[in-house]
ZAMARGU-4260 file (C-alpha; in steps of 0.2 Angstrom, whole numbers, plus 5000, padded with zeros to 4 digits):
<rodrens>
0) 5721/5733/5389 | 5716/5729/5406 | 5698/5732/5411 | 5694/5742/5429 | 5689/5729/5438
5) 5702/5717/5430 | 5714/5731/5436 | 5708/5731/5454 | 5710/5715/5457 | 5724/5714/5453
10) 5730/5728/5460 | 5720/5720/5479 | 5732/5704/5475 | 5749/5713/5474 | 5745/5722/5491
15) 5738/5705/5500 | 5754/5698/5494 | 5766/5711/5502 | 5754/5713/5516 | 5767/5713/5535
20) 5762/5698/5545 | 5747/5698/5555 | 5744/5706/5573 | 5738/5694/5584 | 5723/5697/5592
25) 5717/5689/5609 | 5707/5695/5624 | 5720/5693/5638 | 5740/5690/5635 | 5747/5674/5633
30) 5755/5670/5646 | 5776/5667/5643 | 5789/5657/5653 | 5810/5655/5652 | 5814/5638/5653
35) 5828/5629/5649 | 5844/5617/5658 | 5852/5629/5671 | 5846/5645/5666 | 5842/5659/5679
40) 5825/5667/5681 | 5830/5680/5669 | 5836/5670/5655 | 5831/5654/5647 | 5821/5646/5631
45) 5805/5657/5628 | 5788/5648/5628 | 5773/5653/5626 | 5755/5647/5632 | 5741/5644/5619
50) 5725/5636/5620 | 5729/5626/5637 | 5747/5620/5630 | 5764/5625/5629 | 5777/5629/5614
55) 5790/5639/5607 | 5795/5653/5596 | 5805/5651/5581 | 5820/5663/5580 | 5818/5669/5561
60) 5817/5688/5561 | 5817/5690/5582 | 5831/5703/5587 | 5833/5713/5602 | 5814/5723/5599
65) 5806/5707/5603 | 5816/5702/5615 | 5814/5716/5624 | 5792/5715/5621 | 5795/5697/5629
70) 5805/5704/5645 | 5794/5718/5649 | 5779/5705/5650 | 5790/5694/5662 | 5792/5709/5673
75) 5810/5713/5671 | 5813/5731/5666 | 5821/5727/5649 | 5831/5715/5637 | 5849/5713/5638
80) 5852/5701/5621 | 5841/5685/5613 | 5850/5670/5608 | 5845/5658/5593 | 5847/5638/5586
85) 5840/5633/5599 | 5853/5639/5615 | 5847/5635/5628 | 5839/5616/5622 | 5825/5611/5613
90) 5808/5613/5616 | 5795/5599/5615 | 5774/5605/5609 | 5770/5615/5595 | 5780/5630/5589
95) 5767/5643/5591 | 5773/5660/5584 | 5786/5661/5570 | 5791/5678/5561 | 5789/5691/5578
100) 5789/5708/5573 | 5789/5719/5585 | 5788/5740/5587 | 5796/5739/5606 | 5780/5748/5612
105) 5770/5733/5613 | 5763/5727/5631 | 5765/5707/5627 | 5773/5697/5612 | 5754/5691/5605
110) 5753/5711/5600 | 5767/5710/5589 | 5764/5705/5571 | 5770/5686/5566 | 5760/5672/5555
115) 5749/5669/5567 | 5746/5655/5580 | 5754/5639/5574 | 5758/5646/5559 | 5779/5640/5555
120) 5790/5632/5543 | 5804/5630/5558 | 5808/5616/5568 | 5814/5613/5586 | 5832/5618/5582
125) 5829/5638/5580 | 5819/5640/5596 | 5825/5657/5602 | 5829/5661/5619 | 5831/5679/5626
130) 5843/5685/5641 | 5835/5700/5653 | 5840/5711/5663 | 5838/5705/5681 | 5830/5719/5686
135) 5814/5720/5690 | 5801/5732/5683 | 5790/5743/5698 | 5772/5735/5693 | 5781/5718/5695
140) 5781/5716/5715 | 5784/5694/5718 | 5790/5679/5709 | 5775/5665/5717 | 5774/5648/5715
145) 5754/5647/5713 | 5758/5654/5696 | 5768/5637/5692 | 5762/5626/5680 | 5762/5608/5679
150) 5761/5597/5664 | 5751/5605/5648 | 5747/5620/5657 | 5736/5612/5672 | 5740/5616/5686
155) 5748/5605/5703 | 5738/5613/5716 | 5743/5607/5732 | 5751/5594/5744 | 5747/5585/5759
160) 5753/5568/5769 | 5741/5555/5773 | 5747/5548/5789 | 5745/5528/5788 | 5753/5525/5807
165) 5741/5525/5820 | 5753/5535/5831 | 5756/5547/5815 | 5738/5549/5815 | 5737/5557/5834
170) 5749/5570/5831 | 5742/5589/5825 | 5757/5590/5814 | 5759/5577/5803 | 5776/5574/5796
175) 5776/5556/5788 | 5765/5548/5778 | 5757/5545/5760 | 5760/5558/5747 | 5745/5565/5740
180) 5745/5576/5726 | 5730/5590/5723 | 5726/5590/5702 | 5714/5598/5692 | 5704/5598/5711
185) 5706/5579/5715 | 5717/5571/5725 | 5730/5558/5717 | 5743/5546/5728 | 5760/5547/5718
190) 5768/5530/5711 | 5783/5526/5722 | 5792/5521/5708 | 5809/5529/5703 | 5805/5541/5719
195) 5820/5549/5726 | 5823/5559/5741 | 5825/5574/5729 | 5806/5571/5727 | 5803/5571/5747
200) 5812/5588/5750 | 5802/5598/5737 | 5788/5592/5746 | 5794/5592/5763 | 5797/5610/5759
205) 5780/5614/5751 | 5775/5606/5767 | 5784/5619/5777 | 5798/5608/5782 | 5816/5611/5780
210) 5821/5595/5775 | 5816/5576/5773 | 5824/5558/5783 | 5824/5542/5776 | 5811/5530/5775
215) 5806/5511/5783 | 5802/5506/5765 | 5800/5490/5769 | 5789/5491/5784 | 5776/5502/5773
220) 5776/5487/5761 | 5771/5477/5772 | 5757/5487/5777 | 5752/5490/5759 | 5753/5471/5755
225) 5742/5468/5771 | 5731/5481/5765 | 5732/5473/5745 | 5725/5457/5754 | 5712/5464/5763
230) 5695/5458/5755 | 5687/5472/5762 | 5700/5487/5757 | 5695/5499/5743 | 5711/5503/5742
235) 5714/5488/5728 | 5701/5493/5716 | 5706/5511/5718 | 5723/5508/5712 | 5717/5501/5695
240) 5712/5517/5690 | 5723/5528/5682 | 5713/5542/5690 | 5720/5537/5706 | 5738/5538/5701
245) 5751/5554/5699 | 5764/5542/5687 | 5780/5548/5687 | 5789/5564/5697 | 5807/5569/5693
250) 5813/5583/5705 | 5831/5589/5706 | 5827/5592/5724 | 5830/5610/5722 | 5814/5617/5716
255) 5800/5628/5727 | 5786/5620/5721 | 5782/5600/5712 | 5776/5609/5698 | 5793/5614/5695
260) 5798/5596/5694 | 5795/5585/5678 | 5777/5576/5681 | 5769/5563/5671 | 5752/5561/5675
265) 5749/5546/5667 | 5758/5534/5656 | 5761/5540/5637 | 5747/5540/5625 | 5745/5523/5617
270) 5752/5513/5631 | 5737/5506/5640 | 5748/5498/5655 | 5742/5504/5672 | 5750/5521/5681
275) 5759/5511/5695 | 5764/5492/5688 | 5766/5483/5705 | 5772/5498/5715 | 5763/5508/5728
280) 5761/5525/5736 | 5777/5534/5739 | 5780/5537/5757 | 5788/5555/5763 | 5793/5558/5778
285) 5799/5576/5784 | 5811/5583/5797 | 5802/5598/5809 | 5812/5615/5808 | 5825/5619/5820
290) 5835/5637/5821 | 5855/5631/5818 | 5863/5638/5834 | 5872/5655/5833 | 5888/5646/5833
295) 5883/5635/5817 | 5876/5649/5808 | 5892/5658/5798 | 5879/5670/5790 | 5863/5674/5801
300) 5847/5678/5794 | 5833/5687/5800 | 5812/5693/5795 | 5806/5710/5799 | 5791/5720/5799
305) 5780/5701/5791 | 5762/5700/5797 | 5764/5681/5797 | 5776/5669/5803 | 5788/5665/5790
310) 5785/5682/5780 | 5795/5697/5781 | 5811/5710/5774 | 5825/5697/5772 | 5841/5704/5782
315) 5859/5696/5784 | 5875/5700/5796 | 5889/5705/5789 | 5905/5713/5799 | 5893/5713/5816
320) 5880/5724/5806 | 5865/5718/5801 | 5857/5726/5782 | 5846/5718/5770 | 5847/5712/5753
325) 5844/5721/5737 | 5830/5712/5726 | 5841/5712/5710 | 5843/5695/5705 | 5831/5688/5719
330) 5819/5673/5714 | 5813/5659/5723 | 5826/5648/5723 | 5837/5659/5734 | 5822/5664/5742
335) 5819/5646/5747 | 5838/5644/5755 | 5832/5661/5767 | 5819/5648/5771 | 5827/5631/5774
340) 5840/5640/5786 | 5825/5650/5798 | 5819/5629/5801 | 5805/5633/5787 | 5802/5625/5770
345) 5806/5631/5755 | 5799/5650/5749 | 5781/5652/5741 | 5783/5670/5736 | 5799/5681/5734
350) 5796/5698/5735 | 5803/5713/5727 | 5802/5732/5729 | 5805/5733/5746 | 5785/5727/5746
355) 5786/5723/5767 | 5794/5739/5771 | 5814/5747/5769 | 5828/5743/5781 | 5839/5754/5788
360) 5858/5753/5786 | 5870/5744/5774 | 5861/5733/5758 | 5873/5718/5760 | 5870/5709/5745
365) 5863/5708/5727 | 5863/5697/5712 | 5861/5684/5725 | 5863/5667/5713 | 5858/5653/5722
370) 5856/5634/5715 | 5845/5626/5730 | 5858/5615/5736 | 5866/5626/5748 | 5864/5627/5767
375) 5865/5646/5770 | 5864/5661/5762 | 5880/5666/5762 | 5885/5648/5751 | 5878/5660/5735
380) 5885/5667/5724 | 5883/5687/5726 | 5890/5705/5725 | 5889/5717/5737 | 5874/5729/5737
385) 5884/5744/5736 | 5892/5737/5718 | 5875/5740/5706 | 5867/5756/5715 | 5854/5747/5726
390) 5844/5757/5737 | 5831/5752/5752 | 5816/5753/5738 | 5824/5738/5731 | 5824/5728/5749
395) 5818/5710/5745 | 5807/5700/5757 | 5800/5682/5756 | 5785/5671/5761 | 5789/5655/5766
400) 5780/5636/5768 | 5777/5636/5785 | 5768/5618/5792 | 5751/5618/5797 | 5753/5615/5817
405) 5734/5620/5817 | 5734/5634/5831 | 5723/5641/5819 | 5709/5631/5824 | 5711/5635/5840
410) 5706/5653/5842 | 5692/5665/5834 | 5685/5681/5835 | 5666/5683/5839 | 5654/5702/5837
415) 5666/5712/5830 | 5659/5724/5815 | 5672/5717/5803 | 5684/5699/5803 | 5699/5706/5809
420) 5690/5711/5829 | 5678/5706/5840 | 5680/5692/5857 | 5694/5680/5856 | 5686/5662/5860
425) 5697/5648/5862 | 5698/5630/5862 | 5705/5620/5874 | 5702/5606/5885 | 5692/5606/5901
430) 5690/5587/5908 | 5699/5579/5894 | 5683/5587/5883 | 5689/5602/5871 | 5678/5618/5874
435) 5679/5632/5866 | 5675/5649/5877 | 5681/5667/5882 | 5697/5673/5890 | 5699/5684/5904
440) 5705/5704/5902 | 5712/5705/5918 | 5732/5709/5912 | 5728/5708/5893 | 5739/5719/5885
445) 5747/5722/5869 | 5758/5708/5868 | 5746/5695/5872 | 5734/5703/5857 | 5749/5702/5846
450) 5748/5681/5848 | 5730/5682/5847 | 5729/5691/5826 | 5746/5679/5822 | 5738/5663/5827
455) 5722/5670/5816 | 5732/5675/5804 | 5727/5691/5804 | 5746/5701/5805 | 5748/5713/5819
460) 5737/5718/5834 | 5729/5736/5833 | 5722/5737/5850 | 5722/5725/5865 | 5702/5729/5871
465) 5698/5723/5889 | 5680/5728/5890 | 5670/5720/5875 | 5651/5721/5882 | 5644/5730/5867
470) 5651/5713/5856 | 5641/5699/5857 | 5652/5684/5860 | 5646/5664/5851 | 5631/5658/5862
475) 5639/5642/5873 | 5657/5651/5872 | 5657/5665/5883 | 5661/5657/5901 | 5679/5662/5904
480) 5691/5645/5901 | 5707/5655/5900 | 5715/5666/5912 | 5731/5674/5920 | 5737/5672/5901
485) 5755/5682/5899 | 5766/5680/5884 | 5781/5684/5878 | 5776/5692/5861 | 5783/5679/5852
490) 5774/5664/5854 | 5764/5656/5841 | 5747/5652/5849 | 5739/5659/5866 | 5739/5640/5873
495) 5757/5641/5874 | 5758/5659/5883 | 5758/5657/5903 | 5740/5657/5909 | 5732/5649/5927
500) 5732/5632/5930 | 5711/5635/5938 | 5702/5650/5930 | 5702/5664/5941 | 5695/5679/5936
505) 5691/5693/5944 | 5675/5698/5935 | 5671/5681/5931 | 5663/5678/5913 | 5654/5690/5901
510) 5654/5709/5897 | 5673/5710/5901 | 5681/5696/5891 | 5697/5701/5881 | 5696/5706/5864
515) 5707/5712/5851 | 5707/5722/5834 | 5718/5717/5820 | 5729/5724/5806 | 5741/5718/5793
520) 5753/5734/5796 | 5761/5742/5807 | 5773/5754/5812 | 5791/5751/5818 | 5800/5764/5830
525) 5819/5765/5831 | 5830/5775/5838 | 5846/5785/5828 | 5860/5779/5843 | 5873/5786/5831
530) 5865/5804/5834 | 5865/5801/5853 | 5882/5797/5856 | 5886/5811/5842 | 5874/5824/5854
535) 5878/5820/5870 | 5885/5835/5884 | 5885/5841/5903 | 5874/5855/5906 | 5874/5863/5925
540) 5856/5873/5923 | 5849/5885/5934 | 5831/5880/5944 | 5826/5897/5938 | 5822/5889/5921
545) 5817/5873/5924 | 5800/5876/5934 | 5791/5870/5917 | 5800/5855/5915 | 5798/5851/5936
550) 5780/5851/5934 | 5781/5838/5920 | 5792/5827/5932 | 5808/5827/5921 | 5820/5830/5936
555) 5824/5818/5950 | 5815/5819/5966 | 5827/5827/5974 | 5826/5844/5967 | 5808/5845/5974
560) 5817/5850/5990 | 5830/5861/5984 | 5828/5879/5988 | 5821/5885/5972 | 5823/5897/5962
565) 5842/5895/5969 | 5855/5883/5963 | 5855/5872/5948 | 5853/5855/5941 | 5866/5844/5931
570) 5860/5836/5916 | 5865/5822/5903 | 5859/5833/5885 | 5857/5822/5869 | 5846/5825/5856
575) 5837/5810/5846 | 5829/5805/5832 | 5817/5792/5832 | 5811/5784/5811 | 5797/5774/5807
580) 5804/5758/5798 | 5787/5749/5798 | 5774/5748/5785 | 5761/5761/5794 | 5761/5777/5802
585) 5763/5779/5820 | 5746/5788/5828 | 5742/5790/5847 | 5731/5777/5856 | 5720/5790/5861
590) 5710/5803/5849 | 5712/5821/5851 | 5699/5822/5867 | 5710/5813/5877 | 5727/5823/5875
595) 5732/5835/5890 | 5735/5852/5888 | 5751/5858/5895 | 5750/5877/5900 | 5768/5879/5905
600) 5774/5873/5889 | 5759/5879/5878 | 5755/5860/5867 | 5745/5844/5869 | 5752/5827/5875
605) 5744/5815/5866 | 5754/5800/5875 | 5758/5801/5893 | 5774/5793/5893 | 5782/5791/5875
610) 5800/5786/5881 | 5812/5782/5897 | 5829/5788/5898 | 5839/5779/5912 | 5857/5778/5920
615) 5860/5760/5924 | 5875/5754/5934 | 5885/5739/5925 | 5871/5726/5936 | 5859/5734/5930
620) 5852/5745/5944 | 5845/5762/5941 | 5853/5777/5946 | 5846/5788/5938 | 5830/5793/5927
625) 5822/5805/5913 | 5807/5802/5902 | 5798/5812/5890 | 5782/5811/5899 | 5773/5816/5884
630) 5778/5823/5868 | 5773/5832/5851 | 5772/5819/5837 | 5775/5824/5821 | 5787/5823/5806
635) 5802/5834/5808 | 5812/5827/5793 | 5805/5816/5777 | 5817/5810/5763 | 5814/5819/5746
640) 5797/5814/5737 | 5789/5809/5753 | 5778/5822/5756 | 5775/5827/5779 | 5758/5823/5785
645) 5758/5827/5806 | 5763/5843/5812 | 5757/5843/5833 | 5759/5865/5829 | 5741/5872/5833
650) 5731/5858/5838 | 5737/5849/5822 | 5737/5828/5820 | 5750/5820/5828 | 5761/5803/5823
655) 5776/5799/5810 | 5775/5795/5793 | 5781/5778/5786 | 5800/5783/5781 | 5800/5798/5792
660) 5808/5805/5806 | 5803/5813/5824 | 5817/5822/5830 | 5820/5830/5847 | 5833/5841/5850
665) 5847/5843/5862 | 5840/5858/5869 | 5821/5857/5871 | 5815/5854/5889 | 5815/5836/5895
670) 5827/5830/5883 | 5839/5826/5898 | 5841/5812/5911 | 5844/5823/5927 | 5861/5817/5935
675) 5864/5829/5949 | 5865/5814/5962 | 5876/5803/5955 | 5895/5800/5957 | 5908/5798/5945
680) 5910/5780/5937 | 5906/5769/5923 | 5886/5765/5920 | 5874/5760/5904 | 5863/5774/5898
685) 5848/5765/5891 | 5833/5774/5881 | 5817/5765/5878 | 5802/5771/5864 | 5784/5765/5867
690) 5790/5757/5886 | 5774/5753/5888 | 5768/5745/5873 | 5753/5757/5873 | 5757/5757/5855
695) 5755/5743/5842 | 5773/5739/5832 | 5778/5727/5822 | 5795/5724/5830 | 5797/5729/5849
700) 5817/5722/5851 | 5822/5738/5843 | 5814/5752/5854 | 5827/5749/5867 | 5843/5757/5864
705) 5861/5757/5876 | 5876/5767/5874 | 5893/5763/5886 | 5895/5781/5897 | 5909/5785/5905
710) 5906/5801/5920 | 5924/5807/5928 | 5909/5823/5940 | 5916/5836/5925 | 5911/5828/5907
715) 5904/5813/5900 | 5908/5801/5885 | 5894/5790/5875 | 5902/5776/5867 | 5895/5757/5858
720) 5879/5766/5857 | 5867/5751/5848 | 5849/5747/5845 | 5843/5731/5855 | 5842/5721/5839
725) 5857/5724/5832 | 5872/5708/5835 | 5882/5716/5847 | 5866/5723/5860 | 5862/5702/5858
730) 5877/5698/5863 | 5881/5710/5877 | 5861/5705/5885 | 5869/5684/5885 | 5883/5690/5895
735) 5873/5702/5908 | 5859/5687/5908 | 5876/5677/5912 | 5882/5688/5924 | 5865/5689/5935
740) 5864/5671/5935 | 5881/5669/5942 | 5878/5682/5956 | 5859/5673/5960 | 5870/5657/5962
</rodrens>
């Protein structure tokens, strides 16, 4: 007979033994990768980080649960299948989790029950690996390469070239010299030994460069046995030192990042021979970017709507249209190749979700499979985006390397109340001495603000501020040393913009420098040309009902001396529908104070002139004119779940929502260009939004939009109606730029 407590023991070590695995328990989530030879982003070996080193996960009891655990954690949406006995190679390390149970609810694998950390009776032949879908979950917005790791865990922070040539040296950009490796926040020189030119294009592309050349080895030897020689160089006891030394990189020259290489820091444990045995630093040298010409480019690629040089919605033309590309599938590796063809290097963030804005039109491609070794996008591997139910939320976008030119360092802001405004001081030389100082606001507008916050990395200009006496500007820097400055929009520093030769300003230095105010979004108008050649009519209308729209100077000049109320006018009627592509709403310069209230047509204009409408002959020259002098704002139409914010009806706010649409119909006053005066023929009829840049945009060469019209004095065709950035508007502007050249010659 067993005694109570006897009996309870016993009972306490029956249950212990049939206990479930244990749960793990740690503060944060381990942190999982798939790796593996040739495996996608989605599919691979799992490992797993623990205590600053990686392993595996044996497959004993892991199914489709866990797998799915894993996936989530990795961003994708869900599992598709695991795969054990080791599938996709073995793994080297410990084999940290064995016996993974999961309920499918779980947020990470280390909530799952298993035997705990290290804890396995398997060896390297079961490591499971598990196959996701590509998709990406919603949360999960990029794929970024400062989350690659390098050997154990550490990290591989940066890059640079040491330039050992004096005439290297001189130049801001430096594109050859010593490789120079960032670890555990020292900087190492890599071992030349074994280096390939695989190595040099993953780091000419970290670098921001597109691709590498060849190398005088020799000649650098020489220099590095002159320098070996050299009593007084540190550069020989240095390299002793295995501190000194990154020993061995392996790159398959298709990789965004070193890290993504295979490493060694130092020699294996045991061996006591120095890092670099006789060799010396490895010497890169990398080729600056160029855009192929259009001829050479059987695919074209374009950003839109990045704040920074190199960032943006990745679009591709296909069929003389351009569209984007849907984000399933999309990693760095293809990212890189969107890159490498724009003359960057390769990609330091792909981006999912549409996270820098929606396109408009066809999704082109999806499932893009990219190995790195290709010269164009269209060299993948891909389906079409219509194949797999894509929308424009799924738009994908990329940051890419760019080289440090160092235009940054030649302009900042001074007195504004936050970092992205105030006085823009720049450097530049005045007597062979660099001096930094103020620019003058004589003709400083939008564009020229929009250089301004790219160079300072700040995105997009806000406002372009020509009277800035209430900042105060950096004492020593506020005498004028830049003026007449007038870009284009899309240079990359203001010193490259036109400016005077002498400073002459008109106001001389101080209270009236130019200033700007910064912001990393903006908005993006375009106009619907399929609706305007869809909308487009004659209308012979009486002067008794057009005294309102006289007053707002929609009619030519000539009607002022008509006989009024008596006779009519003849007018080319569209409607049109202008959508916010960008990645903030559109709002009036001016605040409510400043709109105008027009009696005759009862509302407020809060922008004076919102578009042009012109007839243009075949040269170009005008014939006729319209414009929407100014206009109600507001969202007219808003896809389903996006909820309508401006409404101009009783003094409400004005602007378009991000996604919406401003429409103005055919027959509302204005919405006309007033042909009475011109004879039948062929001309351009040409529509421009924001013609004055009074409002900030993120992409100005699609406000301008051109339809073919055809007039025999009775009716009227629109025809090729296209938006200024779209193929065949770019093409159709070479050939009239051709054609005025000839007839200047």
């Amino acid at each position: 007979m067993w005694s109570l407590p006897a009996a309870l023991s016993l009972l306490l070590l029956l249950l212990l033994l049939q206990a479930p695995p244990c749960r793990l328990q740690s503060p944060s989530p381990a942190k999982l990768r798939l790796v593996g030879p040739g495996s996608r982003p989605e599919e691979g070996r799992l490992e797993v980080l623990h205590q600053g080193q990686w392993g595996t996960v044996c497959d004993d009891d892991f199914a489709l649960q866990e797998a799915t655990v894993a996936c989530r954690q990795l961003g994708f949406e869900t599992a598709l299948t695991w795969a054990h006995s080791a599938k996709y190679g073995q793994g080297e390390g410990p084999i940290w989790l064995d016996n993974v149970r999961c309920m499918g609810t779980e947020s990470s694998l280390d909530q799952c029950r298993s035997n705990g950390w290290g804890v396995s009776d398997c060896s390297h032949s079961e490591d499971i690996g598990v196959v996701c879908h590509p998709q990406r979950h919603r949360g999960y917005l990029s794929e970024r390469v400062s989350n690659a790791l390098g050997p154990q865990g550490r990290q591989l922070e940066e890059v640079r070239l040491k330039p050992i040539l004096a005439s290297a040296k001189r130049h801001s950009l430096v594109t050859e010299g010593a490789v120079e490796v960032k670890y555990e926040g020292h900087w190492r020189q890599v071992c030349d030994q074994d280096w390939t030119r695989n190595n040099s294009k993953v780091v000419c592309g970290m670098l921001g460069f597109p691709s590498e050349a060849p190398v005088k080895s020799l000649y650098y030897r020489r220099v590095w046995n002159l320098k070996m020689k050299d009593p007084k160089s540190r550069l020989k006891s240095l390299t002793q030192k295995n501190s000194f030394w990154i020993h061995r990189v392996n790159c398959l020259g298709t990789e965004p990042h070193l890290a993504n290489c295979q490493v060694q820091v130092a020699p294996a444990q045991g061996k006591l021979q120095p890092a670099c045995p006789g060799g010396m630093h490895a010497v890169v040298s990398c080729v600056a970017g160029h855009k192929e010409s259009r001829a050479e480019q059987e695919l074209k690629v374009r950003l839109r709507s990045g704040a920074q040089v190199g960032e943006g919605r990745v679009e591709v033309l296909m069929n003389h249209q351009w569209g984007t590309v849907c984000d399933h599938g999309w990693n760095l590796i293809s990212a890189s190749i969107v890159c490498r063809q724009l003359g960057f290097g390769s990609a330091r963030e792909a981006l999912f979700g549409a996270q820098l804005g929606q396109g408009l039109g066809p999704i082109h491609l999806s499932e893009v499979r990219c190995r790195g070794s290709e010269r164009t996008l269209s060299d993948c591997p891909s389906l079409e985006g219509s194949q797999n139910g894509c929308k424009h939320e799924n738009d994908a976008a990329v940051r890419c390397n760019i080289p440090d030119m160092g235009f940054k360092n030649q302009v900042r802001l001074a007195g504004g109340r936050n970092p992205q405004e105030g006085v823009v001081e720049v450097q530049v030389e005045v007597n062979g001495v660099r001096r930094w100082g103020a620019v003058c606001s004589d003709h400083w507008g939008l564009t020229e603000a929009m250089v301004a916050c790219r160079q300072l990395g700040l995105g997009f200009a806000n406002h372009a501020i020509k009277d800035t006496w209430y900042w105060q500007g950096t004492p020593g820097a506020t005498n004028v040393v830049m003026s007449g400055v007038r870009c284009s929009g899309t240079e990359l520093a203001l010193q490259q913009c036109q400016r005077h030769g002498p400073v002459l300003c008109s106001h001389g230095s101080g209270r009236s420098s130019a200033g700007v105010s910064c912001t990393d979004s903006a908005p993006d108008l375009v106009m619907n040309a399929q609706l305007v050649q869809e909308t487009a009519y004659l209308e012979d209308r009486p002067l008794s009902q057009l005294y309102c729209a006289h007053e707002e100077n929609c009619l030519s000049r000539s009607a002022d001396h008509m006989d009024w109320p008596y006779g009519y006018r003849r007018l080319l009627r569209f409607s049109s529908q202008i959508y916010n592509l960008g990645r903030a709403d559109f709002r009036p310069k001016t605040g409510r104070h400043s709109w105008i209230w027009h009696q005759c047509h009862r509302h407020y204009h809060s922008i004076e002139v919102f578009t042009h409408y012109d007839l243009l002959t075949l040269n170009g020259s005008k014939v006729a004119e319209g414009h929407k002098a100014s206009f109600c704002l507001e969202d007219t139409h808003c896809p389903p779940g996006l909820q309508k914010r401006y409404a101009c009806a009783n003094f409400g706010e004005q602007g378009v929502t991000v996604g919406c649409w401003d429409t103005y119909r055919h027959d509302i006053d204005c919405q006309w260009v007033d042909i009475t005066d011109v004879g039948p023929g062929n001309y351009i009829f040409q529509v421009v939004v924001n013609p004055q840049f009074e409002v900030a945009e993120s992409d100005f060469s699609n406000n301008m939009m051109r339809c073919h019209c055809k007039y025999d004095g009775h009716r009227v065709w629109l025809h090729n109606c296209h938006t200024g950035d779209s193929y065949r508007a770019n093409s159709e502007l070479s050939l009239e730029q051709e054609r005025l050249r000839n007839n200047f010659i």
